[in-house]
Each structure stands twice: as structure tokens, then as C-alpha cells.
C-alpha positions, 0 to 999 in steps of 0.5 A, spaced: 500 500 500 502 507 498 504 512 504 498 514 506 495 522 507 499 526 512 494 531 515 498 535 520 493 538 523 497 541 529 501 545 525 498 551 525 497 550 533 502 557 532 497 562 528 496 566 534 503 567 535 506 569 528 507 577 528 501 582 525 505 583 518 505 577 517 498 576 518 496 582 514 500 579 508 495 573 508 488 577 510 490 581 503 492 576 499 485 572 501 482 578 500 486 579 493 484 571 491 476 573 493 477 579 487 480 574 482 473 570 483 477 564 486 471 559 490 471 558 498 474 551 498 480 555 493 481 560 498 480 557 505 486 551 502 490 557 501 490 561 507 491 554 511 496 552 507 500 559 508 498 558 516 502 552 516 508 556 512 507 561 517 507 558 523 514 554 521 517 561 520 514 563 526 517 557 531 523 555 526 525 562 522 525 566 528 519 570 526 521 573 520 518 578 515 515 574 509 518 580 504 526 579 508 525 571 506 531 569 502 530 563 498 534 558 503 529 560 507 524 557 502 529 551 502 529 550 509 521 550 509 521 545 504 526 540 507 522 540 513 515 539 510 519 532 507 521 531 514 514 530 516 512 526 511 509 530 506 508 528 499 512 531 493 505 533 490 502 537 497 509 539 497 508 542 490 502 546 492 505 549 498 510 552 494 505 554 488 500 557 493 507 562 496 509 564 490 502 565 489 502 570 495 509 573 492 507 575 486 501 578 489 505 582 493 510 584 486 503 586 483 500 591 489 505 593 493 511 595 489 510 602 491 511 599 499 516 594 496 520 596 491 526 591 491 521 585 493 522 580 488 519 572 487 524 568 490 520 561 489 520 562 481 528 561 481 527 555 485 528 548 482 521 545 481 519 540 486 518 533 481 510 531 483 509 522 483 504 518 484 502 518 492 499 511 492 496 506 488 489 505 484 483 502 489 481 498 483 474 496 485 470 490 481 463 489 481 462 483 485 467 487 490 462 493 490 456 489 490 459 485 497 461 492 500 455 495 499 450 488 501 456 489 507 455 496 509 447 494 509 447 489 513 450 493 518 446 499 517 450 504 515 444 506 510 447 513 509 454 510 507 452 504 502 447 511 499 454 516 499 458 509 496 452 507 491 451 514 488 459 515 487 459 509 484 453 511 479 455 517 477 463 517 478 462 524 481 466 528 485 466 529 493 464 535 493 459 534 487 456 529 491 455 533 497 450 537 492 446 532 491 437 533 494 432 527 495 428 531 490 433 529 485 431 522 483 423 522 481 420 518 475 421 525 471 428 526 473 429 519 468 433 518 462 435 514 456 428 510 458 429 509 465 436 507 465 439 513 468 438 519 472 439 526 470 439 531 475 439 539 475 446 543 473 451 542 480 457 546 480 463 542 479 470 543 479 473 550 475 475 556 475 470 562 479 466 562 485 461 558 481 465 552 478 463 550 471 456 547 472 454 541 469 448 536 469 450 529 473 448 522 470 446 516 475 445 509 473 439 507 476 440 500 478 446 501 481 443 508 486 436 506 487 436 500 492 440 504 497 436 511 495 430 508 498 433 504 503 436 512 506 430 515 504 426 509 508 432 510 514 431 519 513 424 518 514 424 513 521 429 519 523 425 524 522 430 528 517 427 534 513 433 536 510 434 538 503 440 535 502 441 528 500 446 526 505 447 530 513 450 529 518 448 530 526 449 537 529 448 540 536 441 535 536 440 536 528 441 535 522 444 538 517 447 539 510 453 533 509 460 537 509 467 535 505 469 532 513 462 528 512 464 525 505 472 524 509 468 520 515 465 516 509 471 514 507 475 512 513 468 508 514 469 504 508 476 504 507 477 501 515 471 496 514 474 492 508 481 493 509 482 497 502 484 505 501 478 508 498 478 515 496 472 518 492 476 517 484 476 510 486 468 511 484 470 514 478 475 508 476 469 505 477 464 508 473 468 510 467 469 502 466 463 501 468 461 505 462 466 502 457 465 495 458 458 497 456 461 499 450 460 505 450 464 510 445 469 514 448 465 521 446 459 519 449 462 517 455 466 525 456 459 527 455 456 523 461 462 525 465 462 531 464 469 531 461 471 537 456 472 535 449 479 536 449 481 532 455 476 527 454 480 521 452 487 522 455 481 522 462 478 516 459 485 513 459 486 514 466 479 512 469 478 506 464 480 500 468 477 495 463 482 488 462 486 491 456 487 483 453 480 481 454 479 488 449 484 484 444 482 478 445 474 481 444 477 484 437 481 478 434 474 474 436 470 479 431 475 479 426 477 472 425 469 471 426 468 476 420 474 473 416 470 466 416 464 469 415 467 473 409 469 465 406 463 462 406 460 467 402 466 467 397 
């Protein structure tokens, strides 16, 4: 199994300590990304990712001012993000979301900081890697997880796991999703899948792109009204699809929600399942119905550019079982052709 996610949550126990300053660089850079139409989830991952830098200055680097860093002082934060385990990728994004701040400061603030330049851009860059292995989960697998989940009445879970791998949807996507989603009137391509209203997906601005999502009736329904019998016993009259509990009531499911899911499931059937492992699945799901690369882009929701180069990362169909199916058709057409001569 591949090293797992370091989340580190103490490293910023410090914020209250780091000067003023160096404060107020972050609150106007925040407030700079907010002008730029970056959405909530961009700009609350951002300010957390310049606390950590922040605290480590504090407590490491002696407090000192963000525009007086030199670029060894960068190298050190660096080395040190590698000392506690952090992947090359998070690494990356911790750097890029500096070099953001810098460039920012270039931009606004060259009349306070005339002789401030970016000193991440002459850094060398950090190589990204794959972080851990795909979670390939088959059907017979999935089926068995879900009856499992069932049996133990983890109604809203095996819901969650049903409707990602039905739809291939993002975390975030899913957290969208409301009961009223699913009715007769929601049916398409003669019932075999739903199609609900325009949710934001991942993309620039606040508003993200916003795309219609399609779910495999077959694979979602069982578990929809399994929870939707299970919200009723509870009372639960919320909008949202997914809840959780909070000072006695129920509210809207947030991203730590969907994480908890996944720790649920990754805990109760030994495996490392996070959401692109319902993405994998739905893709391959699509393919082994034969159905056309461009078909799938658009059921996913892919952009005509990226659409193939995306289908090759989520396509785990056997590959020798696509050439033995190909050699069966063609000699089976070479004989046909024989006969006929």
C-alpha cells in the first residue's frame, strides 16, 4: 500500500503567535484571491496552507518578515515539510500557493516594496509522483461492500458509496446532491439513468463550471430508498441528500462528512478508498458497456479536449480481454467473409 495522507493538523497550533505583518500579508492576499473570483474551498486551502508556512517561520525562522525571506529560507521550509512526511505533490502546492502570495505582493505593493522580488520562481521545481496506488474496485467487490455496509446499517454510507459509484462524481459534487433529485421525471435514456439539475463542479470562479450529473439507476436506487426509508424513521427534513448530526440536528453533509465516509469504508474492508476510486469505477463501468469514448466525456462531464487522455486514466477495463474481444470479431468476420466467397 502507498504512504498514506499526512494531515498535520497541529501545525498551525502557532497562528496566534506569528507577528501582525505577517498576518496582514495573508488577510490581503485572501482578500486579493476573493477579487480574482477564486471559490471558498480555493481560498480557505490557501490561507491554511500559508498558516502552516507561517507558523514554521514563526517557531523555526525566528519570526521573520515574509518580504526579508531569502530563498534558503524557502529551502529550509521545504526540507522540513519532507521531514514530516509530506508528499512531493502537497509539497508542490505549498510552494505554488507562496509564490502565489509573492507575486501578489510584486503586483500591489511595489510602491511599499520596491526591491521585493519572487524568490520561489528561481527555485528548482519540486518533481510531483504518484502518492499511492489505484483502489481498483470490481463489481462483485462493490456489490459485497455495499450488501456489507447494509447489513450493518450504515444506510447513509452504502447511499454516499452507491451514488459515487453511479455517477463517478466528485466529493464535493456529491455533497450537492437533494432527495428531490431522483423522481420518475428526473429519468433518462428510458429509465436507465438519472439526470439531475446543473451542480457546480470543479473550475475556475466562485461558481465552478456547472454541469448536469448522470446516475445509473440500478446501481443508486436500492440504497436511495433504503436512506430515504432510514431519513424518514429519523425524522430528517433536510434538503440535502446526505447530513450529518449537529448540536441535536441535522444538517447539510460537509467535505469532513464525505472524509468520515471514507475512513468508514476504507477501515471496514481493509482497502484505501478515496472518492476517484468511484470514478475508476464508473468510467469502466461505462466502457465495458461499450460505450464510445465521446459519449462517455459527455456523461462525465469531461471537456472535449481532455476527454480521452481522462478516459485513459479512469478506464480500468482488462486491456487483453479488449484484444482478445477484437481478434474474436475479426477472425469471426474473416470466416464469415469465406463462406460467402
Amino acid at each position: 500500500m502507498g504512504r498514506s495522507t499526512v494531515y498535520n493538523n497541529n501545525l498551525t497550533t502557532d497562528w496566534e503567535n506569528v507577528s501582525e505583518a505577517n498576518k496582514k500579508l495573508v488577510r490581503d492576499f485572501i482578500r486579493y484571491c476573493k477579487s480574482s473570483d477564486r471559490s471558498p474551498q480555493t481560498m480557505h486551502q490557501y490561507e491554511e496552507w500559508l498558516k502552516v508556512f507561517f507558523c514554521w517561520n514563526y517557531k523555526e525562522n525566528g519570526d521573520q518578515f515574509y518580504i526579508n525571506l531569502k530563498k534558503r529560507d524557502f529551502v529550509y521550509y521545504f526540507g522540513w515539510c519532507r521531514d514530516l512526511g509530506m508528499s512531493a505533490n502537497r509539497i508542490a502546492s505549498l510552494k505554488s500557493v507562496l509564490s502565489s502570495l509573492s507575486s501578489e505582493i510584486e503586483l500591489l505593493y511595489e510602491d511599499e516594496y520596491p526591491n521585493f522580488h519572487n524568490q520561489l520562481r528561481g527555485l528548482e521545481a519540486i518533481k510531483i509522483s504518484t502518492v499511492r496506488p489505484k483502489t481498483i474496485i470490481g463489481d462483485e467487490e462493490m456489490i459485497n461492500i455495499l450488501q456489507k455496509l447494509v447489513e450493518a446499517k450504515e444506510y447513509q454510507t452504502a447511499c454516499y458509496l452507491a451514488l459515487a459509484c453511479a455517477s463517478g462524481s466528485r466529493k464535493a459534487e456529491l455533497l450537492q446532491m437533494k432527495p428531490t433529485f431522483f423522481t420518475k421525471e428526473a429519468e433518462v435514456f428510458d429509465g436507465y439513468m438519472y439526470c439531475t439539475p446543473e451542480v457546480r463542479s470543479k473550475g475556475s470562479g466562485k461558481k465552478g463550471k456547472l454541469i448536469k450529473k448522470y446516475v445509473i439507476k440500478e446501481i443508486f436506487k436500492p440504497f436511495f430508498d433504503l436512506w430515504m426509508e432510514e431519513r424518514a424513521r429519523l425524522g430528517i427534513t433536510n434538503s440535502s441528500l446526505f447530513v450529518t448530526k449537529k448540536n441535536g440536528e441535522y444538517v447539510s453533509a460537509t467535505v469532513s462528512t464525505a472524509n468520515s465516509f471514507a475512513a468508514k469504508i476504507s477501515k471496514m474492508f481493509n482497502i484505501e478508498y478515496y472518492s476517484h476510486s468511484s470514478r475508476h469505477f464508473f468510467c469502466t463501468y461505462l466502457k465495458n458497456l461499450n460505450l464510445p469514448n465521446d459519449a462517455i466525456v459527455q456523461i462525465v462531464g469531461w471537456s472535449e479536449n481532455s476527454g480521452d487522455s481522462m478516459i485513459a486514466i479512469y478506464d480500468d477495463t482488462d486491456k487483453n480481454s479488449k484484444i482478445e474481444k477484437y481478434f474474436a470479431e475479426f477472425l469471426s468476420k474473416q470466416n464469415k467473409d469465406k463462406k460467402e466467397e
